[in-house]
TORMISE-366566 format. One record per residue (C-alpha): residue in three letters; x, y, z. Coordinates in steps of 0.001 Angstrom, whole numbers, padded with zeros to 6 digits. Layout:
REM TORMISE-366566
<rec "ALA" <X Y Z>>
...
REM end
This chain:
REM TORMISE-366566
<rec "UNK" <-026845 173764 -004040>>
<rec "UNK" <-027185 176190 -006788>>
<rec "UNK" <-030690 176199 -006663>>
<rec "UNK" <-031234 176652 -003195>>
<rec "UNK" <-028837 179952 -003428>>
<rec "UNK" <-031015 181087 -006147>>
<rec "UNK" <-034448 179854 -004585>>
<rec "UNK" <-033168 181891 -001109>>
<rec "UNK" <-032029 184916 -003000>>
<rec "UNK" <-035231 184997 -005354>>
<rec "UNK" <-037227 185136 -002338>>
<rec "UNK" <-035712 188085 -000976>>
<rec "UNK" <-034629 189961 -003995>>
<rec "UNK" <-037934 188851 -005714>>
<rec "UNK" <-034818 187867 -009048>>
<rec "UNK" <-038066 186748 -011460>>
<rec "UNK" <-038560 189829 -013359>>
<rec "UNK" <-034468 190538 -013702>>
<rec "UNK" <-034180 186568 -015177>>
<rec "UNK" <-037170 187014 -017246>>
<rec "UNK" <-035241 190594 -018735>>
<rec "UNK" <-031969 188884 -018902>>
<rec "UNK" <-032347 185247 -019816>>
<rec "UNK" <-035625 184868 -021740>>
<rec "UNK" <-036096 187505 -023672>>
<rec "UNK" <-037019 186013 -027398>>
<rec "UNK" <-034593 186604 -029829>>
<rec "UNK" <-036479 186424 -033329>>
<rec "UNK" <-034832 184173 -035889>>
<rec "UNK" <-033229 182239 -033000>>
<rec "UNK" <-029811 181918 -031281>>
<rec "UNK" <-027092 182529 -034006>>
<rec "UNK" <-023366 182793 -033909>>
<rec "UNK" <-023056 186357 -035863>>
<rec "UNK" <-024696 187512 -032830>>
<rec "UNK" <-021570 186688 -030762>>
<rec "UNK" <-019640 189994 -030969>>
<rec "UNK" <-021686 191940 -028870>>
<rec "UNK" <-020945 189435 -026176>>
<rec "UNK" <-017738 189077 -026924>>
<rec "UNK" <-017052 192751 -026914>>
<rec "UNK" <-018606 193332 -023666>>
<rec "UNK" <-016078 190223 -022216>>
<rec "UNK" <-012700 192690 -023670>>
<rec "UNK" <-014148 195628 -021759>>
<rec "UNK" <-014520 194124 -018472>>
<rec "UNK" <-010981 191891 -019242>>
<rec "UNK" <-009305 195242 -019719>>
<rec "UNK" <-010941 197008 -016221>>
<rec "UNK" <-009278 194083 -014235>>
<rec "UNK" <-006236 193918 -015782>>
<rec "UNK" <-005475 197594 -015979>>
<rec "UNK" <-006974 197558 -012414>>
<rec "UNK" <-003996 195367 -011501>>
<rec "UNK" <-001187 197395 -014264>>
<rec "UNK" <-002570 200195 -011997>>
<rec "UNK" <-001360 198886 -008480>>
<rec "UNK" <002635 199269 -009649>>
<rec "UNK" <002266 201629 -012539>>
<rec "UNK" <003415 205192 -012017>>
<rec "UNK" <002134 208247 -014314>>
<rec "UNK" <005346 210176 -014237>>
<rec "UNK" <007573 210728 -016827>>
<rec "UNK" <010433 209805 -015042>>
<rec "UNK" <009259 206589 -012959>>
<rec "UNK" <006269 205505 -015625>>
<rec "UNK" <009040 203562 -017919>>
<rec "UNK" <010663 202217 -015190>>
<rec "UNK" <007229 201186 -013599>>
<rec "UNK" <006172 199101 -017050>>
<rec "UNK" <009975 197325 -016724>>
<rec "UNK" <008955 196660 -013166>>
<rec "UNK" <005733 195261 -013921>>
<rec "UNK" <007087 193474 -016862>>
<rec "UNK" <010156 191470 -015337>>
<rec "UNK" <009589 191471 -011489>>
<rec "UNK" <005695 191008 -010605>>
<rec "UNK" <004443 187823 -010220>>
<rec "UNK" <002490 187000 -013338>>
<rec "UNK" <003244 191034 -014385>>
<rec "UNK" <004585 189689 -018090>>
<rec "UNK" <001367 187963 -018229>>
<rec "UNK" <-001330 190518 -017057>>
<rec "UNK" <000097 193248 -019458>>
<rec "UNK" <000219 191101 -022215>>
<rec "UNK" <-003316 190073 -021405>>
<rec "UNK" <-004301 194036 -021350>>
<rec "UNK" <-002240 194459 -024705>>
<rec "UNK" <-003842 192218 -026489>>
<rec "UNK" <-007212 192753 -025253>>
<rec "UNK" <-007162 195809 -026578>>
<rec "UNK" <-006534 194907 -030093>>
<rec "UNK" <-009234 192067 -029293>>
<rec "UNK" <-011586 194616 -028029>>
<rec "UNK" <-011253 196311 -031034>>
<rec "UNK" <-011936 193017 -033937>>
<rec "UNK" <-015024 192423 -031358>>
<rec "UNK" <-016414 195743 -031780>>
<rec "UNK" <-015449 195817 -035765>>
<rec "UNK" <-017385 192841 -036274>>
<rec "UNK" <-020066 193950 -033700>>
<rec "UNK" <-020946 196843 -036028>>
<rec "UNK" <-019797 195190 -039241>>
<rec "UNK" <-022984 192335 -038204>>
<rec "UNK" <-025608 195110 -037555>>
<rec "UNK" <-024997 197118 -040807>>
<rec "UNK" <-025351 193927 -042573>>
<rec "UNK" <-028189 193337 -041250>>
<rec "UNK" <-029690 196520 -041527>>
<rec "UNK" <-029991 196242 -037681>>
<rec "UNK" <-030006 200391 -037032>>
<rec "UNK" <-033577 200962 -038724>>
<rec "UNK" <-036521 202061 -037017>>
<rec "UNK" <-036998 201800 -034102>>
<rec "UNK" <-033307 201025 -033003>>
<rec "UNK" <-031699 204077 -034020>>
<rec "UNK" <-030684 205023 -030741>>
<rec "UNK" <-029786 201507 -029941>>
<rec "UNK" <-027208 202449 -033450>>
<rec "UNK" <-026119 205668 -032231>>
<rec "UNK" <-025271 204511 -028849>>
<rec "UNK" <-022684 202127 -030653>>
<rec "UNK" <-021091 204668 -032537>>
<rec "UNK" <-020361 206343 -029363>>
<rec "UNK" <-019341 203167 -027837>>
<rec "UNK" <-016950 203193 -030526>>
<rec "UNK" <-015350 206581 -030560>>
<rec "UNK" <-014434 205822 -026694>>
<rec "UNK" <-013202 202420 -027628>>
<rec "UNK" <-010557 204463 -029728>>
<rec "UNK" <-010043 207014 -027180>>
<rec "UNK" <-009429 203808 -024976>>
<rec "UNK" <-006457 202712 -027551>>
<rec "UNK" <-005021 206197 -028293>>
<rec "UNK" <-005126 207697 -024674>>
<rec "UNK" <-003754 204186 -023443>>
<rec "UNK" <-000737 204255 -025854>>
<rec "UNK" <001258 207345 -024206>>
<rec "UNK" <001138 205322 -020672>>
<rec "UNK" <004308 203110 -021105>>
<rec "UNK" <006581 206661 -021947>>
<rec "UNK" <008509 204654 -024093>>
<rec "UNK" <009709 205884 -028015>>
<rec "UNK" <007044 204210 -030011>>
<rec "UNK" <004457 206032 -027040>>
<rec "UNK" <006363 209383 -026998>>
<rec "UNK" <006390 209935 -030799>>
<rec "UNK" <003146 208377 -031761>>
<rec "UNK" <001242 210267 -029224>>
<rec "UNK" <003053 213636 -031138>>
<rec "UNK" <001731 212721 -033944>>
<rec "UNK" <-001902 212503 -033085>>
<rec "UNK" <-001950 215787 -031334>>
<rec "UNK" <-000033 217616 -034081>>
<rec "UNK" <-002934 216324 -036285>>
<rec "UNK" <-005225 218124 -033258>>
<rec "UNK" <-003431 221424 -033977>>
<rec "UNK" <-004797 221634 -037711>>
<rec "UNK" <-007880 221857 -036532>>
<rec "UNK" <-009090 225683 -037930>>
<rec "UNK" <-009569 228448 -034791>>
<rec "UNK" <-009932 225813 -031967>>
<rec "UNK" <-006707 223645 -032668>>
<rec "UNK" <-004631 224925 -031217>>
<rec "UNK" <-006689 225427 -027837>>
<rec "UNK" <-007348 221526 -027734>>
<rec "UNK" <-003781 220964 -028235>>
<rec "UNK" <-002754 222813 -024860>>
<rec "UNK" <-005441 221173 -023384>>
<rec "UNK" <-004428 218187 -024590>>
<rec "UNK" <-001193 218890 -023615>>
<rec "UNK" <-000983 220583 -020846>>
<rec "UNK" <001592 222733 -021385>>
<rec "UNK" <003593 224123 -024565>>
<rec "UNK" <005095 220479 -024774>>
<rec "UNK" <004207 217291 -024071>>
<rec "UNK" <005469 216222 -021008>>
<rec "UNK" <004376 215126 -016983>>
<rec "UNK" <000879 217121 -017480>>
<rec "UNK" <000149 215119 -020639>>
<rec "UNK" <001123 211650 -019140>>
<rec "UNK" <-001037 212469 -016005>>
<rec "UNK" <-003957 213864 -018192>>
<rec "UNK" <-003584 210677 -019993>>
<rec "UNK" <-003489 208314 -017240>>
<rec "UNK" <-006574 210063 -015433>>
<rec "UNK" <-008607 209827 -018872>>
<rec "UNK" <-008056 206276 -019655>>
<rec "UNK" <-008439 205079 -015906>>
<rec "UNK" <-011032 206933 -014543>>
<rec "UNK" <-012885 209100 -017179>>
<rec "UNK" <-013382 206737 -019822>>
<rec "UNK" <-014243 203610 -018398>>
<rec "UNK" <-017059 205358 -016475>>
<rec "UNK" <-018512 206521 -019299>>
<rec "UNK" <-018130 203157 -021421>>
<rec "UNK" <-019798 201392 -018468>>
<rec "UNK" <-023101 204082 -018294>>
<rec "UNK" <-023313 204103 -022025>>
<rec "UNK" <-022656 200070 -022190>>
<rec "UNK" <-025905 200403 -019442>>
<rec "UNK" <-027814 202374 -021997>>
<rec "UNK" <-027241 200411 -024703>>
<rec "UNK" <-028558 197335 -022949>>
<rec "UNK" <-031566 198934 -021724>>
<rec "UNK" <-032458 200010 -025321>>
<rec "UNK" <-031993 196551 -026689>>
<rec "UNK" <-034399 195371 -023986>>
<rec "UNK" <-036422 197644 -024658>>
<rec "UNK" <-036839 197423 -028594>>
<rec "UNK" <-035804 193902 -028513>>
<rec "UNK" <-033160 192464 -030993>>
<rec "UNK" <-034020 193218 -035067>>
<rec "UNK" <-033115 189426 -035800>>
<rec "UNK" <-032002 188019 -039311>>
<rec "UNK" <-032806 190177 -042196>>
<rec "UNK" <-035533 187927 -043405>>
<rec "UNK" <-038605 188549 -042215>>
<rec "UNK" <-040298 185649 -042286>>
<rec "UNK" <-037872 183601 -040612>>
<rec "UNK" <-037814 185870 -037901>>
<rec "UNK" <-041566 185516 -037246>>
<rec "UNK" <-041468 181617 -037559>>
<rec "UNK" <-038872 180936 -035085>>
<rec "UNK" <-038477 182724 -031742>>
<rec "UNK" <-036162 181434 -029514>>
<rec "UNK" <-035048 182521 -025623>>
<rec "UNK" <-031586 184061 -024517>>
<rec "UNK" <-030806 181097 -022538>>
<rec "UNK" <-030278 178449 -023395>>
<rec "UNK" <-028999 178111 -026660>>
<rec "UNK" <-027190 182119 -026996>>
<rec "UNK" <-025845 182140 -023786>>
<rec "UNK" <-023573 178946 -024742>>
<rec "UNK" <-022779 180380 -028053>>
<rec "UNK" <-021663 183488 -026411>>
<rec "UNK" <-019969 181435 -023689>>
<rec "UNK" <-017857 179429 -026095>>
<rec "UNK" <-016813 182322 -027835>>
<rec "UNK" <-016031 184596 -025054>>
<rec "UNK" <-013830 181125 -024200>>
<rec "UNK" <-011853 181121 -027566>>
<rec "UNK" <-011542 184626 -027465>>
<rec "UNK" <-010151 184325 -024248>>
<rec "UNK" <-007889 181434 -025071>>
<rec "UNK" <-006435 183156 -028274>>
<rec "UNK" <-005368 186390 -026407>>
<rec "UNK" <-004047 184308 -023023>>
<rec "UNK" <-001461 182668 -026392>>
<rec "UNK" <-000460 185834 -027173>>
<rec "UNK" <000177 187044 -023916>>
<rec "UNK" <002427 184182 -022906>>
<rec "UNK" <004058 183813 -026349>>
<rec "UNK" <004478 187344 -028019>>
<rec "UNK" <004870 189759 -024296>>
<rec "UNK" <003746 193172 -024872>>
<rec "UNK" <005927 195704 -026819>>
<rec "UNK" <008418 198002 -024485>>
<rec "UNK" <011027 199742 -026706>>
<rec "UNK" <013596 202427 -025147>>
<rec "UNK" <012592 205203 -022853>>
<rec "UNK" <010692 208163 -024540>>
<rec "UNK" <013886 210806 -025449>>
<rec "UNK" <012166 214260 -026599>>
<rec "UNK" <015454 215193 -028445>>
<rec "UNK" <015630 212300 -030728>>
<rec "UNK" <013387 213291 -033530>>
<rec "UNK" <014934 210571 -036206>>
<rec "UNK" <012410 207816 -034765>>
<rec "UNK" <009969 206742 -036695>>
<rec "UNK" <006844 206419 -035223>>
<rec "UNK" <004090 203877 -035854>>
<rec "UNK" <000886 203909 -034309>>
<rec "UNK" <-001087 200658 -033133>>
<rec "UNK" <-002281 198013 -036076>>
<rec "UNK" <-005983 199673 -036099>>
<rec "UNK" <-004763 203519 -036759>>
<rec "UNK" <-002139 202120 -039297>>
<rec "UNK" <-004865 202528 -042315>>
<rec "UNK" <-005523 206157 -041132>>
<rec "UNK" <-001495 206899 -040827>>
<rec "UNK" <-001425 205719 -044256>>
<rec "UNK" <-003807 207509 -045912>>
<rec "UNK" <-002508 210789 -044055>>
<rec "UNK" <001261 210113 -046225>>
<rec "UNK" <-000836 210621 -049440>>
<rec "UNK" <-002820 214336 -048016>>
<rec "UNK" <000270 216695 -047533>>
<rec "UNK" <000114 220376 -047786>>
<rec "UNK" <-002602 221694 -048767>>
<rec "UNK" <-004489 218311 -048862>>
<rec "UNK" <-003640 217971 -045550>>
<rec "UNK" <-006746 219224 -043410>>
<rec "UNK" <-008917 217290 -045509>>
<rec "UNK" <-007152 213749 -044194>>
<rec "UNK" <-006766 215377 -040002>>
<rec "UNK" <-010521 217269 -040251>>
<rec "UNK" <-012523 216738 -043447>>
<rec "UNK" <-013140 213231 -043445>>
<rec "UNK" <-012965 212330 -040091>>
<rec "UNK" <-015787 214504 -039671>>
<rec "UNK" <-017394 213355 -042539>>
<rec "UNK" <-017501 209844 -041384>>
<rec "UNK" <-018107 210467 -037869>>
<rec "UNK" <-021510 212191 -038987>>
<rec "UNK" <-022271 209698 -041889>>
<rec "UNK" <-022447 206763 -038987>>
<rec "UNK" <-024472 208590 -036851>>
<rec "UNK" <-027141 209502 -039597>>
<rec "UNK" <-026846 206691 -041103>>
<rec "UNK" <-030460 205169 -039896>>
<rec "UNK" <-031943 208566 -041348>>
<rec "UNK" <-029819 208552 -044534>>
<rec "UNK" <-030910 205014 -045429>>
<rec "UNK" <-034470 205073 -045564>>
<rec "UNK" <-035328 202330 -048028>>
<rec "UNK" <-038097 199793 -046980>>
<rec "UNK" <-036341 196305 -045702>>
<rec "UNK" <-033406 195244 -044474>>
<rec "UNK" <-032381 192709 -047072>>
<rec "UNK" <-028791 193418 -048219>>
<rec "UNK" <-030170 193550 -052315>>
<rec "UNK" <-032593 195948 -050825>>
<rec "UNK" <-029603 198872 -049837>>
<rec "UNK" <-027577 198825 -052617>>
<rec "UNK" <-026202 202695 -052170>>
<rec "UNK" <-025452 201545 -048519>>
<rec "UNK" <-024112 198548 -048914>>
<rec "UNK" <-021653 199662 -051831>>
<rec "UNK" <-020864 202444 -049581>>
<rec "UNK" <-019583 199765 -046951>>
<rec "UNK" <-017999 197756 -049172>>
<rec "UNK" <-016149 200909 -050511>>
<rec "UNK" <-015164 201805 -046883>>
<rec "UNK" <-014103 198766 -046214>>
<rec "UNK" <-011766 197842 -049616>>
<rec "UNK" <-009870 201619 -048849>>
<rec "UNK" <-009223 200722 -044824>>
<rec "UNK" <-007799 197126 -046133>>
<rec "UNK" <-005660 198295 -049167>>
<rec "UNK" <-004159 201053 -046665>>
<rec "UNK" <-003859 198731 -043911>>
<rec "UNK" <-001982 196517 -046466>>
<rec "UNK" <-000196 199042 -047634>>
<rec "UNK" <000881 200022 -043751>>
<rec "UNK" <001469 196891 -042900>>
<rec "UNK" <004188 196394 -045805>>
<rec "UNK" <005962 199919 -045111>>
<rec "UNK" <006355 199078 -041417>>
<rec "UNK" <007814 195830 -042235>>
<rec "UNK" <010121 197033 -044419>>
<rec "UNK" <011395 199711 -041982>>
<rec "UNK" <015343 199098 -040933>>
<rec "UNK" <015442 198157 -037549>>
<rec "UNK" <018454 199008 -035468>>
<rec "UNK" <020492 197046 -032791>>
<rec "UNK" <018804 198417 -029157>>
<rec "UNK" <022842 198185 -028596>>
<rec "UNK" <023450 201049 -031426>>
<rec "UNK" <020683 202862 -030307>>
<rec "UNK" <022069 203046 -026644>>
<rec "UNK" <025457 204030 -028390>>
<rec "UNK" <024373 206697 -030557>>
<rec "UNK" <022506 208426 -027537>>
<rec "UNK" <025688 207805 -025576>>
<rec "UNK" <027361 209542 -028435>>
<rec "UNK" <025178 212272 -028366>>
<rec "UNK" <025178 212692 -024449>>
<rec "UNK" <028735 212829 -024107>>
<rec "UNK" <028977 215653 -026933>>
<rec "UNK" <031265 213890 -028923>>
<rec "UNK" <029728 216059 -031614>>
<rec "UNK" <031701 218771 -030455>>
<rec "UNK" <034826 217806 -031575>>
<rec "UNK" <034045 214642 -034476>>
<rec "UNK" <031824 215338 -037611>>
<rec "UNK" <029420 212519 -038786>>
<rec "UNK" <028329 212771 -042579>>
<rec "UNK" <028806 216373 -042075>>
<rec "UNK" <026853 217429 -038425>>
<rec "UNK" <029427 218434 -036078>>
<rec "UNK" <033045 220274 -035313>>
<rec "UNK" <035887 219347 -037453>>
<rec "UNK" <038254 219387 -034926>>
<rec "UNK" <038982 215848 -034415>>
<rec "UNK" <038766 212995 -036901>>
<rec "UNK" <035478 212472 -039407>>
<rec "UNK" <033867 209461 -038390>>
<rec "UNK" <031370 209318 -041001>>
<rec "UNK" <033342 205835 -042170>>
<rec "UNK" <035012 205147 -039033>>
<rec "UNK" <033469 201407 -039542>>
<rec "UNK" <035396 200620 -042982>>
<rec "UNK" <039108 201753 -040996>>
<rec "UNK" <039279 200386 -037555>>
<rec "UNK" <037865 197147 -035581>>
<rec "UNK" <036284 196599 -032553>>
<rec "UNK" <039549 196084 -030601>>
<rec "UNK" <040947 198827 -031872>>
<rec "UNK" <037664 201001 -030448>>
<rec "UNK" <037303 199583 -027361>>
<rec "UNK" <040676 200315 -026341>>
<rec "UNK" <040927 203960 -027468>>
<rec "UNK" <037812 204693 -025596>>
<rec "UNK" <038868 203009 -022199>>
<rec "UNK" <042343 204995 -022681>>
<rec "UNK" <042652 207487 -025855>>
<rec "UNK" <046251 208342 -024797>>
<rec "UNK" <047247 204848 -024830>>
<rec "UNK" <046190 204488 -028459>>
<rec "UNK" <046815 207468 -029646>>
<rec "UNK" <049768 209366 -027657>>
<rec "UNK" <049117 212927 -028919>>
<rec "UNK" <045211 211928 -028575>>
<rec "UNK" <043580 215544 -027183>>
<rec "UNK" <040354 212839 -025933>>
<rec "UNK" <039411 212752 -022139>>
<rec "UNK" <039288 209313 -020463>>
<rec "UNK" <035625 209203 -019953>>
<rec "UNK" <035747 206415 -017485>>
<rec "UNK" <032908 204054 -019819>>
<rec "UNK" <032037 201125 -017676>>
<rec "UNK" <032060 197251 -020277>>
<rec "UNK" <028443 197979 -021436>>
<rec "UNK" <028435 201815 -022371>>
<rec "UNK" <032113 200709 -023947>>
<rec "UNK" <030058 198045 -026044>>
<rec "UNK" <027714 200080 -027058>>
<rec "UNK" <029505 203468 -028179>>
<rec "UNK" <031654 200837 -030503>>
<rec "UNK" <028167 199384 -031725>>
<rec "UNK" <027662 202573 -033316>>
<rec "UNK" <031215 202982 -034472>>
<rec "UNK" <030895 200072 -036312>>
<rec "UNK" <027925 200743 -038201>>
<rec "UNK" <029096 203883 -039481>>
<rec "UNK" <030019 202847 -043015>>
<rec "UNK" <029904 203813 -046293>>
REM end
């Protein structure tokens, strides 16, 4: 049946020359499994069009419906858990894929002549694959989104003379706010994907047209020569399969990250960007001050421009690892300073304190209802009423819970309004109580 579609198709669509580009183009050396990662790469792109195609059908890029919108998704659609997990994950996939993609062609010394286009497509490829992650991260408007997002455009505003211009633009506004969200929303839905999808087109046509470099050795690449199809194509296809497998896990076992809603005016979280900017958050603790420009501008720009020269800069004969010493130390360099601050990362965000969502809710309950006004906490606030810096050591849970529903009724010359707390905002303010100790 198959080959009757294809036999009636090929006749009308004359599909010889398109399977002869596609399917048996000889790849010198013969089918291998480092050359999976392009494949798989390509797979993570197109998994994360159709599932943010779907986010996209209930999400809302507004500040005040976009949290509720990810909820929504989350614990109401049909399968919604699943899909975002599915995009969550393929993102950080999407990432390791393209990692490894570029990690395999370095090694192999695969951006020489004539493929240095073919090289500096990639690097593009890559910069948007980061502008995928960081323009994606805002979209949920939660705190981790709010604050992280902050933090990457204050590291905009030190760029000299034109920082500050990008960071309005960035922006929107004087603050970030509805304009950012919607700027963000348009750039990682429609902006970005077009341009990953020409570029991904470009970078295809090159490789047909230079034709893959092949193993580093030489000789084995001129002794065997192998097609696409068969043999690469079910590499590829088992991989793209296990790939697919290992993020489906995640998304049914570990559901994507929501934490509260974004709050502008609570500037004690701690935010922590995704796993592949943590080495780059890192290394920013250690260049403050002064130093500080060279870890936002200096190097950044340094290493943006040392991948895209790199096929100029490295102009020794060969591709043979032994044969690029200076390049491959370089790499290797690179690569021990991103995984010792990664580490590094990795151990300070474990070792953060994490708080009760219950306290949380209290604390901002605490704040909304200006209790502040009248109650000190480790000295912010009026002295009018009682400290309650160490209100935990003295009274009990009881004890809370009843003075809030009825101050008067506790305390008889209590000057406290009844607030009228319903059982869960009751909870919570007494959460917080409690964990104010010495």
């Amino acid at each position: 049946m198959g080959r009757r579609i294809y036999r009636w198709l090929d006749e009308r669509l004359n599909l010889g020359p398109v399977k002869i580009a596609l399917l048996e183009e000889p790849i010198p050396g013969g089918a291998s499994w480092i050359y999976i990662f392009g494949s798989i790469t390509l797979f993570f792109f197109f998994l994360q069009m159709l599932t943010g195609m779907f986010l996209s059908i209930y999400y809302s890029p507004s500040t005040e419906h976009a949290y509720v919108s990810i909820q929504y998704i989350t614990n109401d659609v049909e399968f919604g858990s699943f899909i975002r997990g599915l995009h969550h994950w393929g993102a950080s996939g999407m990432m390791v894929a393209i990692g490894l993609h570029m990690l395999q062609v370095f090694l192999y010394g695969a951006y020489k002549k004539p493929r240095e286009l073919l090289w500096v497509v990639g690097v593009v490829l890559l910069i948007l694959t980061l502008a995928f992650g960081f323009s994606g991260y805002l979209l949920p408007w939660d705190q981790r989104a709010y604050w992280a997002t902050q933090v990457g455009i204050n590291m905009v505003g030190t760029l000299p003379v034109i920082g500050d211009v990008l960071v309005r633009i960035i922006r929107g506004g004087q603050s970030l706010g509805a304009m950012t969200l919607t700027r963000f929303f348009a750039l990682h839905t429609l902006f970005l994907p077009w341009l990953v999808m020409g570029l991904v087109v470009v970078h295809l046509f090159i490789l047909r047209r230079v034709g893959p470099a092949g193993p580093w050795d030489e000789e084995q690449a001129a002794r065997i020569r192998e097609p696409f199809w068969p043999k690469q194509v079910t590499m590829d296809a088992v991989a793209i399969g296990v790939a697919f497998a290992l993020i489906a896990t995640l998304a049914l076992s570990v559901p994507a990250p929501l934490s509260d809603p974004a709050n502008p005016s609570d500037n004690t979280f701690t935010p922590v960007p995704e796993w592949y900017f943590l080495f780059y958050y890192q290394l920013l603790k250690y260049l403050e001050g002064p130093f500080e420009i060279v870890g936002t501008v200096v190097l950044p720009i340094l290493f943006i421009l040392g991948l895209f020269a790199l096929p100029w800069l490295d102009r020794r004969q060969g591709r043979r690892p032994v044969s690029r010493p200076m390049v491959m130390g370089a790499g290797a360099g690179f690569l021990l300073v991103v995984f010792t601050f990664l580490g590094l990362s990795f151990y300070e965000v474990t070792s953060l304190p994490t708080s009760d969502p219950s306290v949380l809710r209290g604390k901002a309950l605490y704040q909304e209802l200006d209790c502040a006004g009248c109650h000190r906490i480790h000295g912010e606030g009026e002295a009018f009423a009682p400290d309650l810096s160490y209100v935990g050591d003295v009274r009990d849970r009881d004890w809370l819970i009843r003075h809030f529903r009825d101050p008067q009724a506790v305390v008889p010359d209590s000057d406290m309004p009844e607030y009228g707390l319903n059982e869960d905002e009751l909870s919570d303010l007494t959460n917080y109580m409690l964990v104010l100790k010495k």
